[in-house]
C-alpha positions as CSV (number, residue, x, y, z in Angstrom):
1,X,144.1,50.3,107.5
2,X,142.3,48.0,105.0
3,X,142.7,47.7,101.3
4,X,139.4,50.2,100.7
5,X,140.7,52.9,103.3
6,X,144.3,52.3,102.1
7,X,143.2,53.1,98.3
8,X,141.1,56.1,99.0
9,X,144.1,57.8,101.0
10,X,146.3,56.9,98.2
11,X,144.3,58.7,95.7
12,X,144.3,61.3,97.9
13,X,147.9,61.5,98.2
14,X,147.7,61.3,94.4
15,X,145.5,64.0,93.8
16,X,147.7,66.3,96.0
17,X,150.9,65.2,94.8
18,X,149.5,66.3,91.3
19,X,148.6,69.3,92.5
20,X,151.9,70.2,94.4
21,X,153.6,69.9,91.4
22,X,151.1,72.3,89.2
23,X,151.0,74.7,92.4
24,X,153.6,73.6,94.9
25,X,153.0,76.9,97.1
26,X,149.6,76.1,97.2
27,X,150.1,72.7,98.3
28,X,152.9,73.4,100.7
29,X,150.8,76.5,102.4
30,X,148.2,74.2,102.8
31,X,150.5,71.6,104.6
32,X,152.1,74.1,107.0
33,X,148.6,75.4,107.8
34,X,146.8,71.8,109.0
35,X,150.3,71.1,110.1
36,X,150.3,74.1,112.9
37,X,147.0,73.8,113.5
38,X,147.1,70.2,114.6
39,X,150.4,70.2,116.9
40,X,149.4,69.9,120.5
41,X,148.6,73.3,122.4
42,X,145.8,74.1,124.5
43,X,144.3,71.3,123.2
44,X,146.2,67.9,122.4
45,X,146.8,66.4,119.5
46,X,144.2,63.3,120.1
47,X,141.6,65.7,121.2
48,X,142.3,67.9,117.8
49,X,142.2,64.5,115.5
50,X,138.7,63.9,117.1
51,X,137.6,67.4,116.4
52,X,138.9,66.8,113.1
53,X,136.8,63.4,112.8
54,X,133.4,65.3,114.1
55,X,134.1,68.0,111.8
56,X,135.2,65.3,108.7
57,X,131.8,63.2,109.5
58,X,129.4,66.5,109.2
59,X,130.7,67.5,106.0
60,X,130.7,64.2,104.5
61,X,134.2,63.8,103.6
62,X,135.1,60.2,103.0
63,X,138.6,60.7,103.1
64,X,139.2,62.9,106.3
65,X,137.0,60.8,107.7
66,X,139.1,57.6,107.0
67,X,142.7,59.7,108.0
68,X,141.2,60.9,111.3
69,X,140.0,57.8,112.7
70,X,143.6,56.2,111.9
71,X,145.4,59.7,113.0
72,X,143.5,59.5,116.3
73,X,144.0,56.0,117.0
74,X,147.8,56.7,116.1
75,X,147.3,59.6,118.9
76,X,146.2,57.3,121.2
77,X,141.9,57.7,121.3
78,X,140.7,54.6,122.2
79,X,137.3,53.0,119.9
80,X,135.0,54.5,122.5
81,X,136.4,58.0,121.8
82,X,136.3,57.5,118.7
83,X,132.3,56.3,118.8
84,X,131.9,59.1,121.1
85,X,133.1,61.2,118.6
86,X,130.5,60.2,116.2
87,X,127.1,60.2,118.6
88,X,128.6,64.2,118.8
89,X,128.9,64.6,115.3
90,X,125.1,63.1,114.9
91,X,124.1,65.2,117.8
92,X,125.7,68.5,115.9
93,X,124.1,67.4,112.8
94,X,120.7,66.5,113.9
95,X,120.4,70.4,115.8
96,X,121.8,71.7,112.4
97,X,118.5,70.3,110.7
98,X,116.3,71.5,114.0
99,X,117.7,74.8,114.3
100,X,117.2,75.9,110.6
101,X,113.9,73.7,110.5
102,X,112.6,75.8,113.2
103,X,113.9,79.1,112.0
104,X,114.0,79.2,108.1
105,X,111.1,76.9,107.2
106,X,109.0,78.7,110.1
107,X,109.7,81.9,107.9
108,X,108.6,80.1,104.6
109,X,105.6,79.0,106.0
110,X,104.9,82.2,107.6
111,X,105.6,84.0,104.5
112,X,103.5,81.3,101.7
113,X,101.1,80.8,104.3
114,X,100.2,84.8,105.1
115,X,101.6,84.8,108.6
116,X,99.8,83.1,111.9
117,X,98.2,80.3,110.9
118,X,100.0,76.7,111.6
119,X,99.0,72.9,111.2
């Protein structure tokens, strides 16, 4: 990891370390929960980092972003997975805008513009 990646985790780990020690069952539910749900079942553990990584990416989240691209290279995704991973997160993003484009502004415009009438 480089020295920018490295310092954001750590502030992380910071932040929760804080935390654990202001609500330590909190923290430690938290830790057993992510824990379980990432251990290899029907689906592997690389498969769930890159999951993790889509999911990390289309919520904007700096930090999960930066963990799951080392914790799936650590699981053994190659870059191109990892890539991969990203064109579906765009993908899953870009029909998120369409989808509620077509469906909630179509209602707006219906209902400002009186119904029928488009362009």
């Amino acid at each position: 990891m480089n020295t920018v990646m490295e310092e954001k985790v750590s502030a992380y780990k910071l932040g929760v370390g804080r935390m654990n020690e202001a609500l330590p069952g909190i923290t430690e539910a938290y830790h057993a929960f992510t824990g379980e749900c990432m251990k290899s079942g029907a689906i592997d553990e690389k498969q769930k980092q890159l999951i993790a990584l889509g999911i990390s990416l289309f919520a904007n989240n700096e930090v999960c972003t930066l963990y799951h691209v080392n914790e799936a290279l650590h699981k053994g995704a190659t870059a191109l997975e990892i890539l991969e991973t990203v064109g579906v997160a765009g993908a899953l993003g870009g029909g998120y805008v369409m989808s509620q484009g077509v469906t909630r502004v179509q209602s707006a415009l219906d209902s400002v513009q009186g119904g029928g009438q488009h362009g």
